[in-house]
DSSP file (Angstrom, degrees, kcal/mol; ACC not computed):
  #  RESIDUE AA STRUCTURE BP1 BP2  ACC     N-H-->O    O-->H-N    N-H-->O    O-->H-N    TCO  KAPPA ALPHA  PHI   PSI    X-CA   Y-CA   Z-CA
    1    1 A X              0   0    0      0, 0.0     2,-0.6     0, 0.0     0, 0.0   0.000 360.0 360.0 360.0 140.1  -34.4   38.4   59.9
    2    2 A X        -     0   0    0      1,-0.0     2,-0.5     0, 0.0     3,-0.1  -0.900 360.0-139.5-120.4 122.6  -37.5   38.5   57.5
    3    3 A X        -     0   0    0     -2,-0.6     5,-0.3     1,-0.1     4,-0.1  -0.511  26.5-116.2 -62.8 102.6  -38.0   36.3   54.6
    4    4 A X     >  -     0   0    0     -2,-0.5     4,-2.4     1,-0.2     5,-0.2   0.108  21.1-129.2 -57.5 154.7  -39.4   37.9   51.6
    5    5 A X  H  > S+     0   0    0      1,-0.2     4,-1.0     2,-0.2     3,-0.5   0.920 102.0  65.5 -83.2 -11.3  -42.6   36.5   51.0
    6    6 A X  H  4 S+     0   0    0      2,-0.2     4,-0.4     1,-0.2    -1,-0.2   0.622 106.5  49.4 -76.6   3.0  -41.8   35.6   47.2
    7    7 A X  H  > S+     0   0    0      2,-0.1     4,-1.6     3,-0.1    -2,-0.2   0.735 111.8  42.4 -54.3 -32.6  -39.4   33.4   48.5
    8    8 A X  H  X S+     0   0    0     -4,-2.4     4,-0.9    -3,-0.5    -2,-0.2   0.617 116.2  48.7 -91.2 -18.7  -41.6   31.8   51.0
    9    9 A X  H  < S+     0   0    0     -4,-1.0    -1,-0.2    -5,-0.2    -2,-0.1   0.664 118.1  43.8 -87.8 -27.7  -44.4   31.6   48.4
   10   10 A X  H >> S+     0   0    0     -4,-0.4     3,-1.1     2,-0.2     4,-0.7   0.926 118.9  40.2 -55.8 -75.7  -41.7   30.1   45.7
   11   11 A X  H 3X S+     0   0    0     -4,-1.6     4,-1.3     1,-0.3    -2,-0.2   0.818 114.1  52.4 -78.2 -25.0  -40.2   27.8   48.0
   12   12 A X  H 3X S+     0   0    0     -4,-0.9     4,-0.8     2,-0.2    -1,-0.3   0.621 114.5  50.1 -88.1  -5.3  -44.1   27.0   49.5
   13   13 A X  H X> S+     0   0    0     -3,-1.1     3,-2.1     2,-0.1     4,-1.2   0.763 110.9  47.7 -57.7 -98.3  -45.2   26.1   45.3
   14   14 A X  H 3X S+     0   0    0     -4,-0.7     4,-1.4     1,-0.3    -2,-0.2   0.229 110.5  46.0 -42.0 -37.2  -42.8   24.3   44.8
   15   15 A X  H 3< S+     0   0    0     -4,-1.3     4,-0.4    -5,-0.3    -1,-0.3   0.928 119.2  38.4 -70.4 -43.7  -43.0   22.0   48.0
   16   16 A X  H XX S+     0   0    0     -3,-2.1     4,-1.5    -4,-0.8     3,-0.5   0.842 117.0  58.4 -72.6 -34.9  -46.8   21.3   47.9
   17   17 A X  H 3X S+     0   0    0     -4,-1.2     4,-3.6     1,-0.2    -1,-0.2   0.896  94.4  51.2 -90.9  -5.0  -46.6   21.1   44.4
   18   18 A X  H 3< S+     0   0    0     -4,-1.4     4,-0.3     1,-0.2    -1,-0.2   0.656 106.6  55.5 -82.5  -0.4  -44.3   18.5   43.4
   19   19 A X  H <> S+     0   0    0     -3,-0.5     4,-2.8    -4,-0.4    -1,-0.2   0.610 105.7  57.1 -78.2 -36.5  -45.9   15.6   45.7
   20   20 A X  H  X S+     0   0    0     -4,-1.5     4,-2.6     1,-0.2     5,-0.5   0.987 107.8  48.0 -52.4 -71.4  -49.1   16.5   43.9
   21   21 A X  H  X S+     0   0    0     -4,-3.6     4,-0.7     1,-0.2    -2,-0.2   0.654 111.9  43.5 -40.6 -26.3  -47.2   15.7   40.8
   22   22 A X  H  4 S+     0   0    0     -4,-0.3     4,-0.3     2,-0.2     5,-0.3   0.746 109.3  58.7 -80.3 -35.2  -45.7   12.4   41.8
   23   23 A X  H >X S+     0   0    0     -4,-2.8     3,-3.1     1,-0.2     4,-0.6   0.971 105.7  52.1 -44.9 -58.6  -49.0   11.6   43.2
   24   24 A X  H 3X S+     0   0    0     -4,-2.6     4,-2.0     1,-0.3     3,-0.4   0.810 113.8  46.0  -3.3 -60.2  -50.4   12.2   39.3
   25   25 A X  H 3X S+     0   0    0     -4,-0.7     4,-0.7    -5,-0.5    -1,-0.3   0.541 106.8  50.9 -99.4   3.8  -48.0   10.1   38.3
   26   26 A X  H <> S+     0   0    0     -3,-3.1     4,-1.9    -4,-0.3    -1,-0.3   0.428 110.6  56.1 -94.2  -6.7  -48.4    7.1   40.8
   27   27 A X  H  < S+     0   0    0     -4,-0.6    -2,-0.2    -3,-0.4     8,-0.1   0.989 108.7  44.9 -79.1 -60.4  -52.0    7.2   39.9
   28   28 A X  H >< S+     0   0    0     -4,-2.0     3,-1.3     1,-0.2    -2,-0.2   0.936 111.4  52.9 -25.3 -79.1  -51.1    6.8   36.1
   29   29 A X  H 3< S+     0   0    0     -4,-0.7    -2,-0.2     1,-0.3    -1,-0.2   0.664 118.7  30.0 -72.8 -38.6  -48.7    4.0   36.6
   30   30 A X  T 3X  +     0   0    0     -4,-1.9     4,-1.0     1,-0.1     5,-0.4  -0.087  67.4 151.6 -99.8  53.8  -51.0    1.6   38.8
   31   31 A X  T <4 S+     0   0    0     -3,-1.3     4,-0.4     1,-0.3    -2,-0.1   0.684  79.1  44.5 -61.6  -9.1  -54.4    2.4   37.5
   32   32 A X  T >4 S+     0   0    0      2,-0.1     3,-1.6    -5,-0.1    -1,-0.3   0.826 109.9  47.3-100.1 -60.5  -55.4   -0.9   38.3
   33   33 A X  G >4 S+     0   0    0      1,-0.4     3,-1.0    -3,-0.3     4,-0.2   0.793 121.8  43.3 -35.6 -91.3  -53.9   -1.5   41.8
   34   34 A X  G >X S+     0   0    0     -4,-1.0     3,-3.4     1,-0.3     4,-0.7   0.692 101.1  70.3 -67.4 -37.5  -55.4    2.1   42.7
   35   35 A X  G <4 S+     0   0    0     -3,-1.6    -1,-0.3    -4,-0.4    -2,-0.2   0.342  85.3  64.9 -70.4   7.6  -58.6    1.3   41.0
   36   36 A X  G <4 S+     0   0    0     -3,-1.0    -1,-0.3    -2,-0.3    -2,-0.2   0.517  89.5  66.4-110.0 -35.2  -59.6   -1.1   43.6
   37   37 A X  T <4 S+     0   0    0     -3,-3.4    -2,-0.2    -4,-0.2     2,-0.2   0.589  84.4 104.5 -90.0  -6.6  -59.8    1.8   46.1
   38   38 A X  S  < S-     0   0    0     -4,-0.7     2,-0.2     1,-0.1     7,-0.1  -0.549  85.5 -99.4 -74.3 147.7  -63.2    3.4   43.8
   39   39 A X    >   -     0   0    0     -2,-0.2     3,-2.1     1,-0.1    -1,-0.1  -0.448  29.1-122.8 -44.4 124.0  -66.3    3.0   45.3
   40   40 A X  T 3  S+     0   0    0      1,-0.3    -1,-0.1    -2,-0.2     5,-0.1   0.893 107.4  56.9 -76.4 -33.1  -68.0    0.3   43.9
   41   41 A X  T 3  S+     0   0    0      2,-0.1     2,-0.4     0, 0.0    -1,-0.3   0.330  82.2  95.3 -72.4  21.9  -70.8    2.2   42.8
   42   42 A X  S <  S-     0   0    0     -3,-2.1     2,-0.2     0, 0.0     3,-0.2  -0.952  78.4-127.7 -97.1 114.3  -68.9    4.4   40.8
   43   43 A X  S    S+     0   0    0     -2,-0.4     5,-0.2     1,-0.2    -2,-0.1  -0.459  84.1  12.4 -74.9 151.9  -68.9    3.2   37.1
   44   44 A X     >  -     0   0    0     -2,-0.2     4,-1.4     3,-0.1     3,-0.5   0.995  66.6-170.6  72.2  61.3  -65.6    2.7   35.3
   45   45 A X  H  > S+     0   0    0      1,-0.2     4,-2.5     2,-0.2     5,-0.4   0.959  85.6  55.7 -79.6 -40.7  -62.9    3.0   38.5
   46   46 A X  H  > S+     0   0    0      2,-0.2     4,-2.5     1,-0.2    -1,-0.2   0.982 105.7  50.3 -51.3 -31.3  -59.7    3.1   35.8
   47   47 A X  H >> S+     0   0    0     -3,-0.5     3,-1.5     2,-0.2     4,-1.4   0.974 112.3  51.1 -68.2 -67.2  -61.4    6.2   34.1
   48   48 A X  H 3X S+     0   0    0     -4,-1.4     4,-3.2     1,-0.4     5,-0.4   0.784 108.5  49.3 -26.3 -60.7  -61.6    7.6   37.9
   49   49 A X  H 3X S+     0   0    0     -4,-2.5     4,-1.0     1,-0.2    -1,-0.4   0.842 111.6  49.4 -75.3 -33.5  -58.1    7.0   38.6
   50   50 A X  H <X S+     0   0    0     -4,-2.5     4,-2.3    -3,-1.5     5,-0.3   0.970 112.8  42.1 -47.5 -60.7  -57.1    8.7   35.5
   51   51 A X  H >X S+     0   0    0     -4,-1.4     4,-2.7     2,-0.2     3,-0.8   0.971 116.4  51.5 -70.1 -57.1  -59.0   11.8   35.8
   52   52 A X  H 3X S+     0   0    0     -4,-3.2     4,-1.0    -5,-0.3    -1,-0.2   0.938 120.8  37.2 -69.1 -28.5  -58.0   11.9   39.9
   53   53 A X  H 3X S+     0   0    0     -4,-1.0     4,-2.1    -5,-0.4    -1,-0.3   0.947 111.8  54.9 -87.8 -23.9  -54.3   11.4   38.6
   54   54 A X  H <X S+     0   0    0     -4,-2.3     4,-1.9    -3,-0.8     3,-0.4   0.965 118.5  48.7 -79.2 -55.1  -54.8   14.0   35.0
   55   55 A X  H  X S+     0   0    0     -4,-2.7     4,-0.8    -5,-0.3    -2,-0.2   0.859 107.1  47.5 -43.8 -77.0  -55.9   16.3   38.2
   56   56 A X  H  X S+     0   0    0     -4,-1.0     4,-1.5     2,-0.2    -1,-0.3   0.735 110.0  48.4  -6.0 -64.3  -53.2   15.9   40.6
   57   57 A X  H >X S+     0   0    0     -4,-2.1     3,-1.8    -3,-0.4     4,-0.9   0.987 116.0  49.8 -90.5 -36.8  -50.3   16.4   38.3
   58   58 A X  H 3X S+     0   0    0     -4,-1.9     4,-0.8     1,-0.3    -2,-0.2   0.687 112.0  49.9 -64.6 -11.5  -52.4   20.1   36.8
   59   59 A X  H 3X S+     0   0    0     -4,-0.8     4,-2.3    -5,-0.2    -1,-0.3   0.684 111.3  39.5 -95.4   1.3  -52.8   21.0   39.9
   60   60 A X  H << S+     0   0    0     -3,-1.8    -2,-0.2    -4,-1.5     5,-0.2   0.286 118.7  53.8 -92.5  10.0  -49.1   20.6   41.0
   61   61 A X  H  X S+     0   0    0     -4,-0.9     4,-3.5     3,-0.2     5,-0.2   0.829 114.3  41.7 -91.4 -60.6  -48.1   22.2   37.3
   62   62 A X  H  < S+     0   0    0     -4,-0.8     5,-0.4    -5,-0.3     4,-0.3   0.866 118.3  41.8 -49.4 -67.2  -50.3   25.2   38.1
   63   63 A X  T >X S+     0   0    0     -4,-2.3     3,-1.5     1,-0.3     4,-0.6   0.431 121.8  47.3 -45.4-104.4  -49.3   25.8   42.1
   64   64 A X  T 34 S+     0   0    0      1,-0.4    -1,-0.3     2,-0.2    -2,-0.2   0.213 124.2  30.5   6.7 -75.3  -45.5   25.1   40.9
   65   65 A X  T 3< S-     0   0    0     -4,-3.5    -1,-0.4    -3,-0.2    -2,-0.2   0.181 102.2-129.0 -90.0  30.9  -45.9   27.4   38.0
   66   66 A X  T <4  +     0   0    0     -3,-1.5     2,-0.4    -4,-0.3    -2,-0.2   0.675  56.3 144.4   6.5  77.5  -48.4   30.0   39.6
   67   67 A X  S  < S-     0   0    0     -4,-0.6    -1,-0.2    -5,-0.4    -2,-0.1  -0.953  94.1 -25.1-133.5 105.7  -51.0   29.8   36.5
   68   68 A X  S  > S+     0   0    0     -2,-0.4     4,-1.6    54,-0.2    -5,-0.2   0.639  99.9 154.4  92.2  35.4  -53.9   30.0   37.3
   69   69 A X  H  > S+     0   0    0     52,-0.3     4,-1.9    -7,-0.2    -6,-0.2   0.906  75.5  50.7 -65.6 -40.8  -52.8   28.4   41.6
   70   70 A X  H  > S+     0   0    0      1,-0.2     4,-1.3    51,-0.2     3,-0.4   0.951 113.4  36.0 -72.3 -28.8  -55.2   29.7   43.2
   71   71 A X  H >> S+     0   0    0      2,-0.2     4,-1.9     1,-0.2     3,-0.5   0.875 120.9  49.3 -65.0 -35.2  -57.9   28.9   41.3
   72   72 A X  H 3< S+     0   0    0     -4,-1.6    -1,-0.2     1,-0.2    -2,-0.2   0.667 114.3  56.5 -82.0 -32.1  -56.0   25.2   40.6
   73   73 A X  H 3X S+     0   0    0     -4,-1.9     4,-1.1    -3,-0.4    -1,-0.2   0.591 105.2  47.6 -61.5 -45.5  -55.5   25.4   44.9
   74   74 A X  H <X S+     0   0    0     -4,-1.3     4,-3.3    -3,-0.5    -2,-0.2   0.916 112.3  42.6 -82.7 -60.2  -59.0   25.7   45.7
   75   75 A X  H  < S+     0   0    0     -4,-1.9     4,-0.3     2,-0.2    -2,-0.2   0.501 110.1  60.8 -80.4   8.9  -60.6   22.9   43.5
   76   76 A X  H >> S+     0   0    0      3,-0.1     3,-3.8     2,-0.1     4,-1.0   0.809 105.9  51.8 -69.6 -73.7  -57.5   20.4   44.6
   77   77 A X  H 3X>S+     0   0    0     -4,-1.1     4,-3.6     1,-0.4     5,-0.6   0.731 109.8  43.6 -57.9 -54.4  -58.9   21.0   48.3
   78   78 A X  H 3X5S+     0   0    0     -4,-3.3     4,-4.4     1,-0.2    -1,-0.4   0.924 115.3  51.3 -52.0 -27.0  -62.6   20.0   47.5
   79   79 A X  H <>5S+     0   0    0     -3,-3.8     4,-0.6    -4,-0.3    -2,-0.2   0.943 119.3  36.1 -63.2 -44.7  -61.4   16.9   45.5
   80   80 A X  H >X>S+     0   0    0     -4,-1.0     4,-4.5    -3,-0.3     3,-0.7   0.898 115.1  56.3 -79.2 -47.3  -59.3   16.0   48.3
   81   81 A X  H 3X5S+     0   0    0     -4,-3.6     4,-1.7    -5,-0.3    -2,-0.2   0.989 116.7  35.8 -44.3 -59.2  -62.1   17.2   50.7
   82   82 A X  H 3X<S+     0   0    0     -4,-4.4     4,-1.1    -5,-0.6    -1,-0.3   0.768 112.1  62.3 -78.4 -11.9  -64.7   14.9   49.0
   83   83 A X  H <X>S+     0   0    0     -3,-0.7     5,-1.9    -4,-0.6     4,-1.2   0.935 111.2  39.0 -73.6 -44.3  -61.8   12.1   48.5
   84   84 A X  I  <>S+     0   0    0     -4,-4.5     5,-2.2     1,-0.2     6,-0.3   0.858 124.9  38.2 -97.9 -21.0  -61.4   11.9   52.5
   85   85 A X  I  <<S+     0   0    0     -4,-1.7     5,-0.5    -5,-0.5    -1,-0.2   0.870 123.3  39.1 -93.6 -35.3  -65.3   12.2   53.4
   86   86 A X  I  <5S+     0   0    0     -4,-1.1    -2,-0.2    -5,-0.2    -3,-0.2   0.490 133.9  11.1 -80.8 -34.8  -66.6   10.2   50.7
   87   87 A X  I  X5S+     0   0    0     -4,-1.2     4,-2.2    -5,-0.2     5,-0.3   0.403 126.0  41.6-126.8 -60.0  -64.0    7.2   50.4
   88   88 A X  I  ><S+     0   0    0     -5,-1.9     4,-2.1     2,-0.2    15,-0.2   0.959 119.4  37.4 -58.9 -38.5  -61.6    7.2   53.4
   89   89 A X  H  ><S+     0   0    0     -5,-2.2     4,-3.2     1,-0.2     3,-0.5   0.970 120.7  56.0 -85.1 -37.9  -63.7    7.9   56.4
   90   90 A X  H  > S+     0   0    0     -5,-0.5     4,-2.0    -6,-0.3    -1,-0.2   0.809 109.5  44.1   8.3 -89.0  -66.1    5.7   54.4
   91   91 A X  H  <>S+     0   0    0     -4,-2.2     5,-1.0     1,-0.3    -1,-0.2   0.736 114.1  46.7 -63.2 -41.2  -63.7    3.2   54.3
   92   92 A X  H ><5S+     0   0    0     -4,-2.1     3,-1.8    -3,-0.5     4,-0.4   0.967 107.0  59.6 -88.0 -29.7  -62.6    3.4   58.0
   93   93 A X  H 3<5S+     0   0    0     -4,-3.2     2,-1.2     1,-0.3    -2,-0.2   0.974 100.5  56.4 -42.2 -56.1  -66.1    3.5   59.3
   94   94 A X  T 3<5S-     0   0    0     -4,-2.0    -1,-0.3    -5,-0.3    -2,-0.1  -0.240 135.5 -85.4 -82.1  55.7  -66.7    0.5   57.9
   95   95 A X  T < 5S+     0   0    0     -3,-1.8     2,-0.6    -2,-1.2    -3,-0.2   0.862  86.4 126.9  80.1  56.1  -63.9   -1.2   59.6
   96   96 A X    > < -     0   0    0     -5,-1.0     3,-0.8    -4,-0.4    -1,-0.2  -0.867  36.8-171.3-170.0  83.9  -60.8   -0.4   57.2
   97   97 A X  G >  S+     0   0    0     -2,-0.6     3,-3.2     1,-0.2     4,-0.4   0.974  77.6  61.4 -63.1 -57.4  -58.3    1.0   59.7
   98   98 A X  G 3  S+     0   0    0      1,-0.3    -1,-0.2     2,-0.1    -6,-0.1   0.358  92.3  67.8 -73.3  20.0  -55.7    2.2   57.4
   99   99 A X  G <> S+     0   0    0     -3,-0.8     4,-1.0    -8,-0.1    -7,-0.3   0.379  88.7  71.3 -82.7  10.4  -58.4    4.7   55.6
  100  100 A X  T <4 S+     0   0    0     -3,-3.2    -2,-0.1     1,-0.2     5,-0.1   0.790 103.1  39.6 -77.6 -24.0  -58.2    6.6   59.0
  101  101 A X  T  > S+     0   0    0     -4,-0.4     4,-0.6     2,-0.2    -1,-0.2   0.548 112.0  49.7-100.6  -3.1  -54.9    7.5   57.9
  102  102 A X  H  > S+     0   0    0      2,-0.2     4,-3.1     3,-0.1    -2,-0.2   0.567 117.3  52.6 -95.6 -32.4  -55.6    8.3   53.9
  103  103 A X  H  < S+     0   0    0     -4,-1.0    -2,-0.2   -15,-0.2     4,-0.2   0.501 111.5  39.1 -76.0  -4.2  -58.6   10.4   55.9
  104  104 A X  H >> S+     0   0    0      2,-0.1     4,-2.5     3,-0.1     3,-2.1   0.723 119.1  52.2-116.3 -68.4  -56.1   12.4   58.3
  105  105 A X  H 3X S+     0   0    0     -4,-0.6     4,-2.9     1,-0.3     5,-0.2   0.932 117.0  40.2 -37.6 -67.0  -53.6   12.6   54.9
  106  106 A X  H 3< S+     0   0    0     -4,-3.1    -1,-0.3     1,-0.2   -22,-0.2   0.729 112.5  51.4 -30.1 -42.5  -56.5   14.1   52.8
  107  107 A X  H X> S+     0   0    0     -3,-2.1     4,-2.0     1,-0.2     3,-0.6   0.693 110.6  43.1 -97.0 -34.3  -57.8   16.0   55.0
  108  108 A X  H 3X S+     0   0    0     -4,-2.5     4,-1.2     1,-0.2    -2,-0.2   0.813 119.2  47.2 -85.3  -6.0  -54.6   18.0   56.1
  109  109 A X  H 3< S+     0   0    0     -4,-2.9    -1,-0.2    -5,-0.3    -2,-0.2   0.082 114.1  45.3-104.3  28.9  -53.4   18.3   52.2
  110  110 A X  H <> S+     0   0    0     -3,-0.6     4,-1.8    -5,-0.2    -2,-0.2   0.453 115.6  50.2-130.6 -59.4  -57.1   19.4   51.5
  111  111 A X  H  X S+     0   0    0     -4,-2.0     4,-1.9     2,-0.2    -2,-0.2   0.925 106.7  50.6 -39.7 -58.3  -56.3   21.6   54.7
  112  112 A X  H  X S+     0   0    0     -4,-1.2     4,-2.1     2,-0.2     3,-0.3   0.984 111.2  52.5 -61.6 -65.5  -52.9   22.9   53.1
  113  113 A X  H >> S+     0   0    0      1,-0.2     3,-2.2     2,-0.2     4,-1.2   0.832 107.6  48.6 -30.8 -92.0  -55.0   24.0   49.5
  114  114 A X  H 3X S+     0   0    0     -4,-1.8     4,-1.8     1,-0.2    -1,-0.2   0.581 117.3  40.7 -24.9 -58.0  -57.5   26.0   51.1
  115  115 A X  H 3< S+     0   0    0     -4,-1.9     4,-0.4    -3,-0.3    -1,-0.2   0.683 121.8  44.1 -78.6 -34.6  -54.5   28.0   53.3
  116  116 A X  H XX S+     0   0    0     -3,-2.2     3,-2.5    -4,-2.1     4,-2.0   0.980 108.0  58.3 -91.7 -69.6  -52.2   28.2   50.1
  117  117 A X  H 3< S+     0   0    0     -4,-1.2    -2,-0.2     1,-0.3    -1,-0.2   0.819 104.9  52.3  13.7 -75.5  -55.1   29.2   48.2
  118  118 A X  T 3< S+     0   0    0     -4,-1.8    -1,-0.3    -5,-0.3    -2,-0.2   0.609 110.1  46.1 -54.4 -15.6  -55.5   32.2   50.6
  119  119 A X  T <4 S+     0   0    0     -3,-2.5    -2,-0.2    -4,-0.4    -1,-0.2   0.642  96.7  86.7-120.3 -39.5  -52.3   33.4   50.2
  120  120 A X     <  -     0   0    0     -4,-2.0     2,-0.4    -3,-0.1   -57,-0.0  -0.084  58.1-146.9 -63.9 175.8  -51.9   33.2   46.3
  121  121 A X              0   0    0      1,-0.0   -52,-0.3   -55,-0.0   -51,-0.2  -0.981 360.0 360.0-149.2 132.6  -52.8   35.8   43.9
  122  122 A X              0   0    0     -2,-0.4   -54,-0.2   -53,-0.1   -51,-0.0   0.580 360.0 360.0-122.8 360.0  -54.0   35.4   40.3
């Protein structure tokens, strides 16, 4: 039996994107707690965590409502791409075992964009 593929493209929005959105909105809701996890040499880490959460839920709006996904699909993956290279494996190189596992997360939802990305049309 064969699945149409705007069903699997529907049902594959809609999965990736509403975890985006919740991320968004965990991001929002502890901006301080989370703001601890910016680089120190970054200035302003709430503003950071704002912008990384105002991101997050527009790019789960876009996939979810396929405006403008692919393009919204491609710049999640670098964000995420530089998120896991730049602050997680960071973080587990220097001796922080659970960023090995925000760096494996990152990296396969970074993974997922790119692939989703490919697949959309705008």
């Amino acid at each position: 039996m064969t699945v149409p593929a705007v069903l699997t493209n529907t049902v594959s929005r809609i999965l990736y994107g509403l975890p985006l959105i919740v991320f968004g909105l965990l991001h929002l809701m502890n901006s301080q707690g989370m703001s601890k996890l910016v680089p120190s040499y970054f200035p302003a880490p709430v503003f950071w965590v704002y912008l990384t959460g105002a991101a997050l839920i527009l790019a789960g709006g876009a996939i979810i409502a396929n405006r403008k996904a692919k393009l919204a699909s491609l710049l999640l993956g670098v964000m995420l791409l530089i998120f896991a290279l730049t602050i997680h494996l960071a973080g587990f190189l220097g001796g922080n075992q659970a960023s090995l596992s925000q760096f494996l997360k990152d990296t396969a939802l970074a993974g997922a964009a790119f692939a989703l990305a490919g697949i959309l049309e705008d």
